[in-house]
C-alpha positions in Angstrom: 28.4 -18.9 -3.3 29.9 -17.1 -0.3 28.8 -13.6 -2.5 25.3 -15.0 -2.5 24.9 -15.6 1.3 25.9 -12.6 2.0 23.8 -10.8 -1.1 19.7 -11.6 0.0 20.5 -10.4 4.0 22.2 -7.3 2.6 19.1 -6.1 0.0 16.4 -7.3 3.0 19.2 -4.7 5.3 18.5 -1.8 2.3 14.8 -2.7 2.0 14.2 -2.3 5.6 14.8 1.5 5.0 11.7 1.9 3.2 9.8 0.7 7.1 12.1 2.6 9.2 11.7 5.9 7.0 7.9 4.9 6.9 7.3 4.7 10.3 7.9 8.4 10.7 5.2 9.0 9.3 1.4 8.7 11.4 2.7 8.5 14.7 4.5 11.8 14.8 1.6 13.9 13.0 0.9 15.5 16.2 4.2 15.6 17.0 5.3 17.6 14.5 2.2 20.1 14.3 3.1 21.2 17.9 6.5 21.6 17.2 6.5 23.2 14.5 3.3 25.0 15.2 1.0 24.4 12.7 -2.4 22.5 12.5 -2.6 18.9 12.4 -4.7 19.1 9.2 -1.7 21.1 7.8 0.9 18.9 9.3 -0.9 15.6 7.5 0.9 17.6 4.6 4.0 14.9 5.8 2.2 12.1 4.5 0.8 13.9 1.2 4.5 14.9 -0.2 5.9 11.6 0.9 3.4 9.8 -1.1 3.3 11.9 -4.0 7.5 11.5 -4.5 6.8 8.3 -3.7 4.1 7.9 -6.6 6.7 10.0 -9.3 9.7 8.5 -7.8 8.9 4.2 -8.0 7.6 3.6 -11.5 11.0 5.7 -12.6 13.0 4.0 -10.5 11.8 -0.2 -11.2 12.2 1.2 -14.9 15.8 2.3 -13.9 16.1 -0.7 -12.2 15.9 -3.1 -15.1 19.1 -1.6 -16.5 22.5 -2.6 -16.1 23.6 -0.5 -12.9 21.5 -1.8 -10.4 23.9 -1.1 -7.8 24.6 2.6 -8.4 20.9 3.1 -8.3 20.4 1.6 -5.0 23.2 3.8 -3.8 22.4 7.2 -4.8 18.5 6.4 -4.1 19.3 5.8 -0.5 22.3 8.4 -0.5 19.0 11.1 -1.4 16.8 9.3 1.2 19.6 10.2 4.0 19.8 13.8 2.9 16.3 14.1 3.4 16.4 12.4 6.4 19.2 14.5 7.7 16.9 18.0 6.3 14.1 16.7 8.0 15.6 16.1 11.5 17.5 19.7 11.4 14.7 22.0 9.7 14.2 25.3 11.1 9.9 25.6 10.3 7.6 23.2 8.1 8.4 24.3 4.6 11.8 22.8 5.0 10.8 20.0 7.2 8.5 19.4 3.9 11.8 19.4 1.7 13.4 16.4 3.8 10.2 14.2 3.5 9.8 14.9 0.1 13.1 13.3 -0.2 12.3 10.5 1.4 9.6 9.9 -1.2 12.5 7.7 -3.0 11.8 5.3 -0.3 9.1 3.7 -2.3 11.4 2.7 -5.2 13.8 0.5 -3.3 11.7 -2.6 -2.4 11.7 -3.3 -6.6 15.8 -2.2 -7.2 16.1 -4.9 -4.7 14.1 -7.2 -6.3 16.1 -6.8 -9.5 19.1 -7.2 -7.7 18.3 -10.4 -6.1 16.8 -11.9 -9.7 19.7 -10.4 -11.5 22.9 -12.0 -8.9 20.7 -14.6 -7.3 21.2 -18.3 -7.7 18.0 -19.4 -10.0 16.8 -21.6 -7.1 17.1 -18.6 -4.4 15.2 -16.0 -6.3 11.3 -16.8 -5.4 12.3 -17.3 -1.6 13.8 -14.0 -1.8 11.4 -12.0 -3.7 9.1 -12.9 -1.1 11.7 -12.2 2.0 11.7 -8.7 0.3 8.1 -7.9 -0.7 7.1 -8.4 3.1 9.8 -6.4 4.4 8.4 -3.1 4.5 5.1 -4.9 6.6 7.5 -6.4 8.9 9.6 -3.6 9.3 6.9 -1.3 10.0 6.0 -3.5 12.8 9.3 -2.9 14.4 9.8 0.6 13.0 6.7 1.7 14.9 7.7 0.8 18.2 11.2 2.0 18.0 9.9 5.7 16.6 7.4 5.5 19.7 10.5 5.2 22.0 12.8 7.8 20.9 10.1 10.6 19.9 8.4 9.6 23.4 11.6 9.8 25.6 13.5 12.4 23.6 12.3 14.2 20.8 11.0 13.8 16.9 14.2 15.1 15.5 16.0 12.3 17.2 13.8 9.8 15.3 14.7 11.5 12.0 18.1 11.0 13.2 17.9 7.5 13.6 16.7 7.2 10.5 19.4 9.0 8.7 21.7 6.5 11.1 20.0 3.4 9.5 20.3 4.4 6.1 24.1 5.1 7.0 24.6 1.4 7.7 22.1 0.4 5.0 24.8 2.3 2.7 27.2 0.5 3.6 26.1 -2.9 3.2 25.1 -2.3 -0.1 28.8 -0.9 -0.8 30.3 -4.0 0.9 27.9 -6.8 0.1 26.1 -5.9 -3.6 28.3 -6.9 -6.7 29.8 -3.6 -8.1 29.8 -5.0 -11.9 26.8 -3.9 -14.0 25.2 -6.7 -15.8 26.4 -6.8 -19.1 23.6 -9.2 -20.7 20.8 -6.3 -19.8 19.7 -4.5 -22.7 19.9 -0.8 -22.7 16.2 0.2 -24.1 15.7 3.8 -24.1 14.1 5.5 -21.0 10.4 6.7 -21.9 10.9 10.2 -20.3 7.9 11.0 -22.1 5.9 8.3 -20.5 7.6 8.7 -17.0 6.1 12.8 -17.2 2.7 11.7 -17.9 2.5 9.1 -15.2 3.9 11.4 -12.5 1.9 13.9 -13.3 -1.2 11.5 -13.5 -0.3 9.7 -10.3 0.6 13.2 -8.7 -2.6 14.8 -9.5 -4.7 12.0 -8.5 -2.9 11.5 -5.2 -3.0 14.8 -4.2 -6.2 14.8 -5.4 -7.5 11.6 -3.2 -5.8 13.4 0.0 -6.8 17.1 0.1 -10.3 16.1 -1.1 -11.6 15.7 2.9 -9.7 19.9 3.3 -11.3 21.1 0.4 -14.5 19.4 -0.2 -14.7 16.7 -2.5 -17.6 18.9 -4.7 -15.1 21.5 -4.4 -13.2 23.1 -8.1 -9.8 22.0 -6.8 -11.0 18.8 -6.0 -12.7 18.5 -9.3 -10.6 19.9 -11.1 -7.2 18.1 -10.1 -8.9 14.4 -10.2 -10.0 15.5 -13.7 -6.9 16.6 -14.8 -5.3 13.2 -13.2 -7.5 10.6 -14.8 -7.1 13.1 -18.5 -3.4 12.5 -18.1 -3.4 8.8 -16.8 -5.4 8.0 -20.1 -3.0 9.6 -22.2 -0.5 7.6 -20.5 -2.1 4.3 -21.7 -2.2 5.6 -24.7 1.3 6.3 -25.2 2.4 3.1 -23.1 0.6 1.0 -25.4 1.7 2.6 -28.6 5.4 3.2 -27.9 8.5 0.7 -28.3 9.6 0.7 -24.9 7.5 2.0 -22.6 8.0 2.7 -18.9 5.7 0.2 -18.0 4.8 -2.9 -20.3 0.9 -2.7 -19.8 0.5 -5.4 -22.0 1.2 -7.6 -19.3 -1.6 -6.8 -17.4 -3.6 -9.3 -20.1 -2.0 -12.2 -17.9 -5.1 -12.9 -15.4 -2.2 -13.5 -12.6 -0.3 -10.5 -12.8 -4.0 -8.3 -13.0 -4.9 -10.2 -9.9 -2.0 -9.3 -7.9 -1.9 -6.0 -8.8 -5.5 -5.9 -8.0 -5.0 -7.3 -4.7 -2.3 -4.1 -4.0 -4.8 -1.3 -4.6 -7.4 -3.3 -2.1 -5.2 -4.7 0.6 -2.8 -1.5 0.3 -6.3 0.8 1.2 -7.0 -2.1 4.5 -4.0 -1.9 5.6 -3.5 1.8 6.0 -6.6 2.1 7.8 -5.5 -0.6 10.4 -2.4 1.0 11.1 -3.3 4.6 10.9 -6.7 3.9 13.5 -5.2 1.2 15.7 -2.7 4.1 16.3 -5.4 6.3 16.6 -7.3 4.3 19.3 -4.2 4.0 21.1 -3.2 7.5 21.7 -6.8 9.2 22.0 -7.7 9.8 25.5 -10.2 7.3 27.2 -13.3 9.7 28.1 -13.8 9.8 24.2 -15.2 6.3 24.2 -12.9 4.6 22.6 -9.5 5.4 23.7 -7.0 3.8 25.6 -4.7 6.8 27.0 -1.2 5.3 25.5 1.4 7.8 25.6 3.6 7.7 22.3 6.1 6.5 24.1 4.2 3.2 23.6 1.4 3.5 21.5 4.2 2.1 18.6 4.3 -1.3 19.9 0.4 -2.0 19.1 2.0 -2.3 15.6 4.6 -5.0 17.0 2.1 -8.3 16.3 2.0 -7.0 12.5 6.0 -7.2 12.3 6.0 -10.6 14.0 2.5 -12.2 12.0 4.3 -10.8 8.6 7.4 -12.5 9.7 5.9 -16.3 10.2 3.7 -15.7 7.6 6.9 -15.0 5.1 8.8 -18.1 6.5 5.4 -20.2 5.8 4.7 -19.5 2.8 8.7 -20.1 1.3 7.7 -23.5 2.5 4.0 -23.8 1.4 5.0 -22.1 -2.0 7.0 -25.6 -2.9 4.0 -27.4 -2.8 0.8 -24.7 -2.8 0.5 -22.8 -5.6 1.2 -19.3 -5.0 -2.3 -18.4 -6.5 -4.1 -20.2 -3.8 -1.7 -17.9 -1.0 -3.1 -14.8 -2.3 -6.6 -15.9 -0.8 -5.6 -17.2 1.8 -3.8 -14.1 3.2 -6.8 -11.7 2.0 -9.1 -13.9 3.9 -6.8 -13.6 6.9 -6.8 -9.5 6.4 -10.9 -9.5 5.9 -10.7 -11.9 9.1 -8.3 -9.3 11.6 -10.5 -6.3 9.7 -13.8 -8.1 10.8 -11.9 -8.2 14.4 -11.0 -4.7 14.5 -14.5 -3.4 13.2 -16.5 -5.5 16.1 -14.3 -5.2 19.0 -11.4 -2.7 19.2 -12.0 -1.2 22.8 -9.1 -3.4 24.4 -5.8 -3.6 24.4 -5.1 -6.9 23.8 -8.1 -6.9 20.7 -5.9 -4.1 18.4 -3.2 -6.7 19.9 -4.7 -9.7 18.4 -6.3 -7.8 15.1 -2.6 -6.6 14.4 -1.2 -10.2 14.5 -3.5 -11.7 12.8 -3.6 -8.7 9.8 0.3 -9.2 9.9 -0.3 -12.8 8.7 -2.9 -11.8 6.4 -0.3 -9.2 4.6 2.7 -11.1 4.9 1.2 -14.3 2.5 0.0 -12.1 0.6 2.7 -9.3 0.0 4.7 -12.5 -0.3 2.5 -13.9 -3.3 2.1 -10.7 -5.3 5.9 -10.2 -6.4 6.8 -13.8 -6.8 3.3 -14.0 -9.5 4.6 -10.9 -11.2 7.8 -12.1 -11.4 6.8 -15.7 -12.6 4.9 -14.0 -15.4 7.1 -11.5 -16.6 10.4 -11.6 -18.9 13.2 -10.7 -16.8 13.8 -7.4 -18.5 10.9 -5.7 -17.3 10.3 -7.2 -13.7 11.8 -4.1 -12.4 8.9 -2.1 -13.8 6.0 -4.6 -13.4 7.0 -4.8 -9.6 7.7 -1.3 -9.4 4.0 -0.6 -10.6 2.4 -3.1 -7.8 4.6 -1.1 -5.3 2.8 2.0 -7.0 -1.4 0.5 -6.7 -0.4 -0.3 -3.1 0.6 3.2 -3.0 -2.5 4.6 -4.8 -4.5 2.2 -2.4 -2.9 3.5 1.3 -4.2 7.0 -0.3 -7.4 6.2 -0.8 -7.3 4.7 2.6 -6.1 8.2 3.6 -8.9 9.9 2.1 -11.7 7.5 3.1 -11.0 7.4 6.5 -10.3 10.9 6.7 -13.8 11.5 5.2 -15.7 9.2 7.6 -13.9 10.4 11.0 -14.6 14.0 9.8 -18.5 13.1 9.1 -19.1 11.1 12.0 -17.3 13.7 14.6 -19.0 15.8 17.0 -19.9 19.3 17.4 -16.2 20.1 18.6 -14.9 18.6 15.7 -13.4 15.4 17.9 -13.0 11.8 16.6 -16.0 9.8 18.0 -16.2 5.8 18.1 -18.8 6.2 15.7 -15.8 7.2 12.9 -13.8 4.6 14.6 -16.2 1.8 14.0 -17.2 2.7 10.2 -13.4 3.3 9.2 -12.2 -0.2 10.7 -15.9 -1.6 8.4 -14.7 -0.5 5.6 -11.4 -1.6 6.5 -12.8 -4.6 6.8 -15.4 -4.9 3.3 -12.1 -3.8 1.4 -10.3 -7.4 2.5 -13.9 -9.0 2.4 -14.2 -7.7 -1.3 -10.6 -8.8 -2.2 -11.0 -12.4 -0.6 -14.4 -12.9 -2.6 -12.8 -11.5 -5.8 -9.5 -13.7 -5.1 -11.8 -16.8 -4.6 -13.9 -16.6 -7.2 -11.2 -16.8 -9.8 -9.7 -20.0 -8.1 -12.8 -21.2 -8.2 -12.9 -20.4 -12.1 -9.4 -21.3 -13.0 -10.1 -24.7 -11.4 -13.3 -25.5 -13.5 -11.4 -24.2 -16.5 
């Protein structure tokens, strides 16, 4: 019992790497293309090979993670994160600077090995409360993680950040070591890894990723453009192919028939898309200077603590709904929390020109995306055989992935259409990227609704 109290803190201590490594991300862009003397177009090239590890690196990983040695992959993923972290905060230029956040693409595979953990050593009754406590982790981390990057890149330097980082996952380490059961679980089956499937749906994801975030730099008309997305949806086809055809495939796509588990991962690609654009242009508005309209002259330094309300909305909204989800279904949550996104997007979109509105917007969008991040997991998880949550959850991680890129890229195109002669960001972009911000959570609420609505008549 003691093991147990000590296990669900411990796996929320290792998931909280995935926000602190995450937070280095936006807010230091100009940061780094300064530094390191490139252009910030070309220095956005930190988010692209984060998120294209990330894509390769989950769906292997929750696969990996329905194994027996749970433990030893949770070690070595976050002993690869640190030596990124560590490459990252001593690189030389930008090609190796690229290395180290390439290797903290494995960041994106913890949140499901923790979830296997906790379903694996968990008491029965403990498991939904924690699957929730760890699916809204990386929201209210990120919260936190903002503000902290903020302060050490702002008084000190970026490469102290990445040093922090590498710090944290130090400690994270060691928990793990001291507080996760060493002995593999001998009742897991050991099904063959589909290496053939996990090479298609890298490569699919890859392409279409990479695809999604250099189509604003090279023209989405353009051949590479074209040429990459076609080569990514070819490849993902293939994949569905094989998936469906082979004995133990990296992902069970079968049970995506279940209307619960297509609904949540549904919701990811959606809510994953609104809430990159929240945080990528409330830090945005922050930092831009005020005679372009919309700016509110925040040096770095403090810019990170507009994310703060997320990390404490995400927080209450986690505690809520391990009460609610007693007595409230957890299908009605998802609606609820997309309507409480679609209601801080609608914020954002009609009034972001103070303070105290990204403020408010943040707080209330960290409410929305904690009962909902909360909902998704614990509906996979309710729906799936124990033996493949690691890869069913590993896959939501992956459309909330696929949906912060397509945030990437829409934004990206609208600021770059609506700016002015000189190429600068004008409120115009500002307004339109927080709309569709907004539309996105308006679209997933209306979806989510309508098949309550359904269900109930049913």
């Amino acid at each position: 019992m003691a093991e147990a109290r000590r296990l669900e803190p411990a796996l929320v201590y290792a998931a909280l790497s995935t926000a602190v490594v995450s937070s280095l991300g936006m807010l230091l862009v100009p940061s780094i293309a300064e530094a390191m003397h490139v252009s910030v177009s070309t220095a956005q090239w930190m988010l692209t090979v984060n998120l294209l590890v990330g894509a390769v690196a989950t769906p292997v990983m929750g696969r990996l993670s329905d194994g027996p040695r749970q433990k030893r992959l949770l070690l070595l993923s976050l002993s690869v994160i640190l030596l990124g972290s560590v490459v990252a905060a001593v690189a030389p230029n930008f090609t190796v600077f690229l290395i180290g956040r390439a290797l903290q693409g494995l960041t994106y595979g913890i949140v499901p090995v923790t979830i296997a953990l906790a379903r694996r050593c968990l008491p029965a009754p403990r498991v939904p409360s924690a699957i929730s406590s760890l699916s809204v982790t990386v929201a209210t981390g990120l919260g936190v993680g903002y503000p902290l990057t903020g302060i050490i890149a702002g008084a000190l330097d970026y490469r102290f950040a990445f040093w922090f980082a590498a710090l944290f996952v130090v400690t994270a380490l060691a928990v793990v070591a001291l507080a996760v059961p060493g002995r593999p679980d001998g009742e897991t089956a050991r099904a063959p890894f589909d290496l053939t499937g996990a090479v298609l749906l890298g490569t699919g994801l890859g392409s279409l990723l990479l695809g999604i975030s250099e189509g604003p730099t090279w023209g989405w008309a353009s051949p590479w453009t074209v040429g990459v997305l076609v080569v990514a949806v070819g490849l993902l086809a293939v994949w569905v192919r094989w998936s469906l055809r082979t004995r133990h495939p990296l992902i069970n796509l079968r049970v995506f028939a279940h209307g619960e588990v297509l609904l949540a991962n549904g919701s990811a690609i959606g809510l994953g898309a609104a809430i990159y654009i929240g945080l990528s242009v409330s830090s945005l508005v922050a930092q831009a200077p005020a005679d372009t309209g919309f700016g509110l002259s925040m040096p770095v330094f403090w810019a990170g603590f507009v994310m703060l309300p997320l990390s404490v909305g995400s927080f209450l909204a986690n505690r809520l709904v391990r009460r609610l989800s007693r007595r409230v279904p957890l299908t009605a949550l998802l609606p609820v929390g997309a309507g409480l996104t679609a209601a801080s997007g609608t914020l954002l979109w009609l009034a972001h020109s103070e303070l105290w509105e990204l403020l408010l917007g943040m707080f209330v969008f960290g409410l929305g995306i904690g009962s909902s991040y909360a909902a998704m997991p614990a509906l996979i998880a309710r729906n799936v055989a124990a033996e493949g949550l690691g890869s069913s959850v590993s896959f939501n991680q992956v459309l909330r992935t696929i949906g912060s890129s397509f945030g990437t890229a829409a934004s990206a195109a609208i600021l770059a259409v609506t700016a002015d002669p000189a190429g600068q960001t004008t409120d115009a972009g500002i307004t339109g990227t927080f709309g569709l911000g907004a539309i996105l959570c308006l679209g997933v609420c209306l979806a989510l609704v309508a098949h309550a609505v359904v269900r109930r008549v049913r």
